[in-house]
C-alpha positions as CSV (number, residue, x, y, z in Angstrom):
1,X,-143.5,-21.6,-96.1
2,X,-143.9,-18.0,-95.1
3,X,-147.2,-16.2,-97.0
4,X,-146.8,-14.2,-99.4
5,X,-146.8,-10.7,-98.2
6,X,-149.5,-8.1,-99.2
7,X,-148.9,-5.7,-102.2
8,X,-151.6,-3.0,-102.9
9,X,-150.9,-2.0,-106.4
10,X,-153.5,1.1,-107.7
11,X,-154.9,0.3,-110.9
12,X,-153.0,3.3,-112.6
13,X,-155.7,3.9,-115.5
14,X,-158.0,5.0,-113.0
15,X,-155.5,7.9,-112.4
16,X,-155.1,11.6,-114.1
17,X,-153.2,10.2,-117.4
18,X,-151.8,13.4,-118.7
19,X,-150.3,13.4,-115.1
20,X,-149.1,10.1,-115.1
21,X,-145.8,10.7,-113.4
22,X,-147.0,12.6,-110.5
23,X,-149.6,10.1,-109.7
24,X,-147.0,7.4,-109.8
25,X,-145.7,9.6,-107.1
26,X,-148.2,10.2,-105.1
27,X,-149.4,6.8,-104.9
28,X,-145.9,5.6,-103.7
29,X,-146.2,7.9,-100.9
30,X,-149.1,7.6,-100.0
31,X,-148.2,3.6,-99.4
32,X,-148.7,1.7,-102.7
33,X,-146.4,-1.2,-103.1
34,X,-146.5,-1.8,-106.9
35,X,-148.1,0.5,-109.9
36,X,-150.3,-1.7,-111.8
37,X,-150.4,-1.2,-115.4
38,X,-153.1,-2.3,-117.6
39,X,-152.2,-2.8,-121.5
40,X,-154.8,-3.5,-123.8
41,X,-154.4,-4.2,-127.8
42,X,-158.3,-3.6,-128.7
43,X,-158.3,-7.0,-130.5
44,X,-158.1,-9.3,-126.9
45,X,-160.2,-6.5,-125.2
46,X,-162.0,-4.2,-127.1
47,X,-160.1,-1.2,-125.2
48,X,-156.8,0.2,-126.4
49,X,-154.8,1.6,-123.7
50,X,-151.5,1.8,-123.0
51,X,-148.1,0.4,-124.3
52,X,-144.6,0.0,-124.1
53,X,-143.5,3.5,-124.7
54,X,-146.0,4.6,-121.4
55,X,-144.0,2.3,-119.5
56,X,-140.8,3.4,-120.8
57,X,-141.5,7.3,-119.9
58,X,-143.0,6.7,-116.7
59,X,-139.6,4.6,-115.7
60,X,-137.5,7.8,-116.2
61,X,-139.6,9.1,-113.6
62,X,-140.2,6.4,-110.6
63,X,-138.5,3.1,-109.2
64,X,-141.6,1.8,-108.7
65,X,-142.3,-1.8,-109.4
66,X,-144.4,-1.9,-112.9
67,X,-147.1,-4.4,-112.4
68,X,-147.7,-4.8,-116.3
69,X,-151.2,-6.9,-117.2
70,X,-151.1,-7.7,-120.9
71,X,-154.6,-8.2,-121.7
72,X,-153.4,-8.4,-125.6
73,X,-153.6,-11.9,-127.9
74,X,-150.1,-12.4,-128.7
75,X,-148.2,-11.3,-125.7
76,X,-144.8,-12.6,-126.8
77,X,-145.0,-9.7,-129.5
78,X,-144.3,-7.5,-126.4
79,X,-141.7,-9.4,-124.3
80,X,-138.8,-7.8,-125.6
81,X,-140.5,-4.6,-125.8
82,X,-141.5,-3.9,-122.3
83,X,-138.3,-5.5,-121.1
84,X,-136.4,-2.7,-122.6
85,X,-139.2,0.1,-121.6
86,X,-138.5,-0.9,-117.7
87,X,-141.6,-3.4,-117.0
88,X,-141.0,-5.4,-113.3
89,X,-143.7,-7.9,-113.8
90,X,-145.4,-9.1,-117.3
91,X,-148.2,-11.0,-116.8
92,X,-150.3,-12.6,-119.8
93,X,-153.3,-14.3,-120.0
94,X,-153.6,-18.6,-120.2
95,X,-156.3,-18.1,-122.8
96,X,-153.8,-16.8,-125.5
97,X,-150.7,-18.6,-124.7
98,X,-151.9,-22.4,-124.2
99,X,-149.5,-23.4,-127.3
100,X,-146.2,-21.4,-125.9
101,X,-146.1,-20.7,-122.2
102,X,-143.1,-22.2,-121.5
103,X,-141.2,-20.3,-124.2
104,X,-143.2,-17.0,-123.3
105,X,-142.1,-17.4,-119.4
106,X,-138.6,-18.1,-120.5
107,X,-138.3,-15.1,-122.6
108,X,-140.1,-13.0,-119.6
109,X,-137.6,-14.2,-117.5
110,X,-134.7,-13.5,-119.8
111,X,-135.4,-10.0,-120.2
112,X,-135.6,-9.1,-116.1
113,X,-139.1,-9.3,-115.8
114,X,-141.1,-11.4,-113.5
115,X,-144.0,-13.8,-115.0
116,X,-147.8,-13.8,-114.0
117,X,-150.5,-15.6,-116.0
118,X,-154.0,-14.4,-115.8
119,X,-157.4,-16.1,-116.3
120,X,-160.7,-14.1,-117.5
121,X,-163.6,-15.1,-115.0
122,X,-164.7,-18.0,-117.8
123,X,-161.3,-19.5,-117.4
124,X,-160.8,-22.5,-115.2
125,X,-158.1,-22.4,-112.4
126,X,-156.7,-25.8,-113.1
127,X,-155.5,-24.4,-116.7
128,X,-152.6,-22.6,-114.8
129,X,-151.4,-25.6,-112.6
130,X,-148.9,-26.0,-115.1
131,X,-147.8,-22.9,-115.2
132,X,-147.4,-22.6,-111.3
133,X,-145.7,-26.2,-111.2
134,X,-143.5,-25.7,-114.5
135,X,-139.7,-26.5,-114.1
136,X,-139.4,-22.5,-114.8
137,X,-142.7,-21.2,-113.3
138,X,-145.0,-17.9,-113.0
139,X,-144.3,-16.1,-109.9
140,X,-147.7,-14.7,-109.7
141,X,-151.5,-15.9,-111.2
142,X,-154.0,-13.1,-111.2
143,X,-157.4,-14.0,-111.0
144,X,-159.5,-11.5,-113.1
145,X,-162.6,-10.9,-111.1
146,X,-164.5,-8.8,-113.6
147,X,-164.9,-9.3,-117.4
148,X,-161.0,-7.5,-118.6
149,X,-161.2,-4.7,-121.0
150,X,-163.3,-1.7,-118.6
151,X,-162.7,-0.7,-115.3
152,X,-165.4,0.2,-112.5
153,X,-167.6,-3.1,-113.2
154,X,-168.8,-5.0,-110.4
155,X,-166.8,-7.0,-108.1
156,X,-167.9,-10.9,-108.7
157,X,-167.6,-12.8,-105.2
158,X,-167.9,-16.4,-107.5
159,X,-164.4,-16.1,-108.5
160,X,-162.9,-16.5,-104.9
161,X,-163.3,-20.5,-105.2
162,X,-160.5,-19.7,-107.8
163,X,-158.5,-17.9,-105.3
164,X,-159.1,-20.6,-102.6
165,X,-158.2,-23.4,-104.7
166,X,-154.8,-21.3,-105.3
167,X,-153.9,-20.4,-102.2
168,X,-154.5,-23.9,-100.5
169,X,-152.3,-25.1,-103.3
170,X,-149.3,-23.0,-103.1
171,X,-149.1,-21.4,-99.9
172,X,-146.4,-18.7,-100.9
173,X,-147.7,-18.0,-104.3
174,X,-148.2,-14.5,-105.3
175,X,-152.4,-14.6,-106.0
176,X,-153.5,-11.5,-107.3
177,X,-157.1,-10.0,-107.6
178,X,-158.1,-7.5,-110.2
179,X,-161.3,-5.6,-110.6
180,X,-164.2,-4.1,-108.6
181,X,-161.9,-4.4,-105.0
182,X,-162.3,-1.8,-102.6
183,X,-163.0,-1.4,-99.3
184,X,-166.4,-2.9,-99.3
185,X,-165.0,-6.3,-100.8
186,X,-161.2,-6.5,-99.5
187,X,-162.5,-9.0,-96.7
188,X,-164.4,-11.0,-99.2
189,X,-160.8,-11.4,-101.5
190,X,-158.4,-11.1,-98.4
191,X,-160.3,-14.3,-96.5
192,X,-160.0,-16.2,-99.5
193,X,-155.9,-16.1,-100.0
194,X,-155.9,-13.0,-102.2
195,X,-152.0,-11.1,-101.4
196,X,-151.9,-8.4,-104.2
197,X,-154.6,-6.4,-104.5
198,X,-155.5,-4.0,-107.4
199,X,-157.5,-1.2,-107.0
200,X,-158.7,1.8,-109.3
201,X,-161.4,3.6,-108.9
202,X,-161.7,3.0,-105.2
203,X,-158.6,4.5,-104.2
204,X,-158.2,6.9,-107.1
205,X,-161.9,8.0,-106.5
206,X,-161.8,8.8,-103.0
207,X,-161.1,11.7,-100.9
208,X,-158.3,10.0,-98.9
209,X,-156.9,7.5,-101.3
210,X,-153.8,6.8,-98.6
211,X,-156.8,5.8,-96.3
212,X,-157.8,2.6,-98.6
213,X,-154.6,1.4,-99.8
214,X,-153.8,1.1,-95.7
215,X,-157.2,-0.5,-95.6
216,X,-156.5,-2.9,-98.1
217,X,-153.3,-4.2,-97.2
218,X,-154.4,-4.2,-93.1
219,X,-157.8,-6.8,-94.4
220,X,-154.5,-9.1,-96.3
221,X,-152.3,-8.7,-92.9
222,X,-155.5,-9.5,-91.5
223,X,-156.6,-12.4,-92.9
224,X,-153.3,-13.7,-93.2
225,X,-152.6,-13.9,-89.1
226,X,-155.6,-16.2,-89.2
227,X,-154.5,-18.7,-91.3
C-alpha cells in the first residue's frame, strides 16, 4: 500500500483574521496543501472561534481544501451546515460521538465532505479502531498533541505512541498531528508516521513562512523513504 502523502495544512487561526482571504492565498502559494480550520463552540473548548459562515465566505474566495476540526460537543448539529458552506474535510472528536459515529460519518459522507475523528491527548488510540475499520470508515484520525481549545501550547512528544500505533496499523491512513509542530519537532512527529501536519504559529510567526511549510513536508518525505 502506497503511504500516505504529506499534506502541510497552516493552522489558519494563527493568521491575520480580518484578512482571512488573502492569507488563504498566500499560504497556497507559498506551498500549503490544505487550510486547516479550527471550529470551536466554547462549551467542548472554552474558545469560540469560527463557524460555518467563515467557511462559507472564505470558499467564494479559494479552492483550497478546508481542513475543518470541530472541536464542538454535538458535531452532527453542524454536518449539514458546513457541507453547504464548502467544508472538504469534517473531522470530530471520538469523545463526543461514542453513541452515533456511524450515523455522523455517514451523514459527513453524504454531504461531500471527508471524515476525520480526533482524540484529545487523554483519549486512548484504540477508541478509534472502529472508526478506521467501520464498513464506511474515517479517512483521516488526528491525534491532538496539545490540550484543544488554545493555540501556541507546547508540543507533547508522549502522544507519538499514538501516532505509531496508527501508522503500523494502517499503512495508508491519513494520521494527522495538531498542535505545538514546527520545525523544532517535525522530525519527532514525521519519524513516528505523522502525514498531515498542522502548523500555526510556526509558520504564521516566522519571517519566511514558505521556508517551514517546505520544511515540514521534506522531514514527512523524509521519514517516509525510510520506512
Amino acid at each position: 500500500m502506497a503511504a500516505a502523502a504529506a499534506k502541510i495544512a497552516p493552522s489558519m487561526l494563527s493568521s491575520d483574521f480580518a484578512n482571512l482571504a488573502a492569507e488563504a492565498e498566500r499560504m497556497v502559494r507559498l506551498g500549503a496543501d490544505w487550510l486547516h480550520m479550527d471550529v470551536m463552540d466554547g462549551h467542548f473548548v472554552p474558545n469560540l472561534t469560527l463557524g460555518a459562515p467563515v467557511i462559507q465566505s472564505l470558499r467564494k474566495h479559494t479552492k483550497a481544501y478546508l481542513d475543518c476540526h470541530l472541536m464542538v460537543t454535538n458535531p452532527s448539529d453542524y454536518v449539514e451546515a458546513f457541507g453547504k458552506a464548502g467544508a472538504s474535510g469534517f473531522t470530530f472528536h471520538i469523545e463526543v460521538a461514542r453513541d452515533n459515529w456511524k450515523e455522523l460519518i455517514q451523514s459527513i459522507k453524504a454531504k461531500g465532505m471527508t471524515p476525520g475523528v480526533s482524540l484529545r491527548p487523554g483519549t486512548p488510540v484504540e477508541d478509534v479502531f472502529p472508526l478506521v475499520e467501520a464498513e464506511t470508515p474515517v479517512e483521516l484520525v488526528l491525534v491532538m498533541t496539545v490540550e484543544p481549545g488554545f493555540g501556541g501550547q507546547k508540543f507533547m512528544p508522549e502522544m507519538m505512541d499514538k501516532v505509531r500505533t496508527l501508522r503500523k496499523k494502517y499503512p495508508s491512513l491519513d494520521i494527522e498531528v495538531d498542535g505545538g509542530l514546527g520545525p523544532s519537532t517535525i522530525d519527532v512527529a514525521a519519524s513516528a508516521g505523522a502525514n498531515c501536519i498542522v502548523a500555526g504559529s510556526s509558520i504564521f510567526g516566522a519571517a519566511d513562512p514558505g521556508e517551514v511549510i517546505s520544511v515540514l513536508r521534506k522531514s514527512v518525505e523524509v521519514s517516509q523513504n525510510k520506512s
